[in-house]
N, C-alpha and C positions, 0 to 999 in steps of 0.2 A: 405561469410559473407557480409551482406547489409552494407554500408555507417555508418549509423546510429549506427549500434551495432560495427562496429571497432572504432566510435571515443569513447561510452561508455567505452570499453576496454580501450581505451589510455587514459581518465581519471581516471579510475579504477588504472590502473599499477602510474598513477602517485602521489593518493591519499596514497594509502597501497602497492607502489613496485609488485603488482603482480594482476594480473585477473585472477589468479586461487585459489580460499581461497580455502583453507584448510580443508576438512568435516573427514579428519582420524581420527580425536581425539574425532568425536562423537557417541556414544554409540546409536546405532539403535534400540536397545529395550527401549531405552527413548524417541522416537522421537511419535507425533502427527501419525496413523494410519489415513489417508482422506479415506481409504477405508478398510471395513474386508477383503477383495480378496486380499493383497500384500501377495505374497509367501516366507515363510520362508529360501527359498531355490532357486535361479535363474537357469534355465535349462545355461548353459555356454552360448548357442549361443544368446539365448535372454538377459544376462547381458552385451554381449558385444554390442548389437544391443544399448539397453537403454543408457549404458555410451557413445558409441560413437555418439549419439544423444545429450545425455547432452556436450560434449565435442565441435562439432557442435553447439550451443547454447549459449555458454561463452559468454561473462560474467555473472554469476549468481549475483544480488545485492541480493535480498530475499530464502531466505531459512532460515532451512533447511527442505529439501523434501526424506521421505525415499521411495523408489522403490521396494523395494523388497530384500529379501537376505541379502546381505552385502553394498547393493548401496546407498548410499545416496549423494543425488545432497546439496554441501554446499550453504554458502552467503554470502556476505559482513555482512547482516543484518542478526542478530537473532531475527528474527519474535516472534517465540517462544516464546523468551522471554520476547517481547512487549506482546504477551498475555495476559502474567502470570498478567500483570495488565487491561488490554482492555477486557479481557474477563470477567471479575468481575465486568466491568458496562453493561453485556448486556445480558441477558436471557439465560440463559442455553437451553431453547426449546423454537425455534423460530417460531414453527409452525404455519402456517397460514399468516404469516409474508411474504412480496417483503421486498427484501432488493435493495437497490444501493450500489456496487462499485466504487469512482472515482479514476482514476489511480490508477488500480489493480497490472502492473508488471507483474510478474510471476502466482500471485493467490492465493499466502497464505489467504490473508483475504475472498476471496470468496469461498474459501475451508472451512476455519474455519465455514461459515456462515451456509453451505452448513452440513457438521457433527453436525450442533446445529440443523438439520433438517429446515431449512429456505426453505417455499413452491416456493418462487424464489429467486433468484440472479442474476441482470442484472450487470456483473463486464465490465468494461470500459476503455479500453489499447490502447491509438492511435500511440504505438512507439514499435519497434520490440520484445518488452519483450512480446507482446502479443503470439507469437512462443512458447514460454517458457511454456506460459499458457496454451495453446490450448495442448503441448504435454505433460504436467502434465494432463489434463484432459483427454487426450486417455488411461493414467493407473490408475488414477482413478475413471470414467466416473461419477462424484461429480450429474452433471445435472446442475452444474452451466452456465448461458449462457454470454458466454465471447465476448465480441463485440469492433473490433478495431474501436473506437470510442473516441473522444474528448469529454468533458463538452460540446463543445460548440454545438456536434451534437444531446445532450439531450433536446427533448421534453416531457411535457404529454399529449400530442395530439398522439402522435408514441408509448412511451414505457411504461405509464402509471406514476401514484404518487408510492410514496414506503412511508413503513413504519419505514423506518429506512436508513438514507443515510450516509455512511463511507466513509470521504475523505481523505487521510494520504498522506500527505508529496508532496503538489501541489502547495498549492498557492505560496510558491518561485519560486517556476519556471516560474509563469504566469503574462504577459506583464500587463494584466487586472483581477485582482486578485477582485477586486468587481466583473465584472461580473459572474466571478466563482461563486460567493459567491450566488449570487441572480438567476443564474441556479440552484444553489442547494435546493434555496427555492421552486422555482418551479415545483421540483422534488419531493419536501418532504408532504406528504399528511397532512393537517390540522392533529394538536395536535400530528403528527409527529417525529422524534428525528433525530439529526444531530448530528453523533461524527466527529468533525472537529480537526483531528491532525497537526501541522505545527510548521517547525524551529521557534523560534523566538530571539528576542534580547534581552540576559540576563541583560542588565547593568538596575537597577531599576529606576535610572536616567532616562534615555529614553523609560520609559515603553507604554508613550503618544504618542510615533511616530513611523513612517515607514522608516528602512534605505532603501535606493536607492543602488544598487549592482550592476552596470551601466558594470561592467568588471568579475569579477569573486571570488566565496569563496570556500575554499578548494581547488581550481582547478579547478571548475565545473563552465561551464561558462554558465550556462542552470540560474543558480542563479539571480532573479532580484530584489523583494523585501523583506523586512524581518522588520517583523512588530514586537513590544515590545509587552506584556502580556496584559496590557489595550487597545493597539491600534489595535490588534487583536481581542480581546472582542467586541469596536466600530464599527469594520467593522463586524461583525458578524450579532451585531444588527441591521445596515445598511442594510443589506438585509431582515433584516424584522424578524429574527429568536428573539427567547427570550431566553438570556444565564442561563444557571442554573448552572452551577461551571465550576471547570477545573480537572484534573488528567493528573497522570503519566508522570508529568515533573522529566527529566533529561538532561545529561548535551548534549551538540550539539557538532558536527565535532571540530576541531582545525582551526580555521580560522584566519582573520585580526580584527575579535572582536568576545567576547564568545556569544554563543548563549545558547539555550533553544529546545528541543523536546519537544511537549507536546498536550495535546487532550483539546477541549473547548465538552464539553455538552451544547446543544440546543434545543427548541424547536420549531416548529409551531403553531402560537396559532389558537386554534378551529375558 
C-alpha cells in the first residue's frame, strides 16, 4: 500500500475506530446497477479475485459499489444516499452533455453521470483513490474517462469546456480555494451549470466569513478552510459564476465547531 493510502487509513481508523465499514447489512438488490452485465452469481474464483482486490484497495471513503453476486464494496460515505437528493437537480438523460468531475475518489458520481447516459465524463483523482476508480471501471467499463489529475492540471485548451461541472467536497482541503474556484469557471462552457458541493460553517453568526483550520477537523489534517453559507456564495460569485440557490444541506462531521454539507447551484453567464 502507497504512503498516501496508509495515512488515509489511519485517519479513517481514527475518525470511525475502523477502516473497514461495514457493507453486511446492505441489501444488494437495492443497490445502484453502473452496469446490466454484473452477474447474479460470482464463479468462486472470480469473487475471490474482486474482494481480495477490494481488500487491497482499503480504505474505501465512497460507496456503496455492488460487484456482482453477493459483493459489494462498502464506504465511509453513503453516496447513495446523497443522490436521492443530487440527483433531482440534474437531468435524468444527459445525452449529449461533457460532464466534469473534480475530485472524483473512487467514482460514484462519474458512474452515476455516466448511467444518466452523459456522452463524456472527464472525472479527475490526483490521490491514490484514483486505483479504486480505475478498478471499479474494469467491471463496469462505464466509458467514463478517469484521469489522475489535479484542478490545477485543468485546461480548456487540452480537455475542452463541459456542460456541467460537479465538484464535491474540495475546497476544504485547498490551500487556494479561489483558485479552484475560477478553474472551475474556466472549465465551465458559457450558460454552463456548476454544482459546487462543500463542508461549511453552520453557526449563522459567521455565515460572512472564512474559518482558517491551520491544524486539523475531525482528525483530518488535509482540512484548511471552511467558509459560512454566504461567504461560500461570495467566493463563488468571485470567480465570476452566477449563484441560483443552494440544496441538500445537512449536518457535517463532529468536529471543534458544527458545520454544514451542502451544494451551491451555479451558473455561467452566456
Amino acid at each position: 500500500m502507497s504512503g498516501g493510502m496508509s495515512q488515509i487509513r489511519e485517519a479513517v481508523q481514527r475518525q470511525l475506530g475502523t477502516d473497514h465499514p461495514d457493507a453486511g447489512r446492505l441489501d444488494a438488490g437495492e443497490l445502484v446497477r453502473f452496469t446490466p452485465d454484473l452477474p447474479a452469481r460470482l464463479d468462486p474464483g472470480e469473487r475471490r479475485r474482486l474482494a481480495d482486490r477490494v481488500e487491497e484497495l482499503q480504505p474505501w471513503l465512497q460507496g456503496p459499489f455492488y460487484l456482482g453476486g453477493d459483493l459489494v464494496v462498502g464506504g465511509v460515505w453513503r453516496n447513495d444516499q446523497r443522490w436521492v437528493i443530487l440527483g433531482s437537480e440534474i437531468p435524468e438523460d444527459l445525452s449529449g452533455r461533457r460532464l466534469l468531475d473534480v475530485g472524483s475518489n473512487a467514482g460514484y458520481d462519474p458512474f452515476m453521470f455516466k448511467l444518466r447516459r452523459a456522452e463524456y465524463v472527464l472525472a479527475c483523482e490526483p490521490f491514490e483513490f484514483i486505483e479504486q476508480a480505475l478498478f471499479l471501471e474494469s467491471v463496469y467499463r462505464s466509458g467514463a474517462d478517469f484521469q489522475r489529475i489535479g484542478w490545477q492540471e485543468l485546461t480548456p485548451e487540452e480537455h475542452g469546456s463541459f456542460d456541467m461541472v460537479h465538484c464535491h467536497g474540495v475546497l476544504y482541503h485547498e490551500l487556494d480555494p479561489i483558485g479552484l474556484l475560477s478553474r472551475l469557471w474556466d472549465m465551465t462552457a458559457p450558460g454552463g451549470t456548476l454544482l459546487f458541493g462543500s463542508m461549511m460553517h453552520a453557526d449563522p453568526a459567521l455565515a460572512e466569513r472564512v474559518r482558517f483550520v491551520p491544524r486539523a477537523y475531525y482528525g483530518d489534517e488535509t482540512w484548511w478552510f471552511v467558509p459560512g453559507r454566504l461567504a461560500l456564495r461570495a467566493m463563488i460569485e468571485s470567480a465570476g459564476f452566477q449563484v441560483q440557490g443552494t440544496f441538500g444541506e445537512h449536518a457535517g462531521p463532529p468536529g471543534e465547531f458544527p458545520t454544514l454539507n451542502g451544494y451551491v447551484r451555479a451558473i455561467r453567464p452566456l
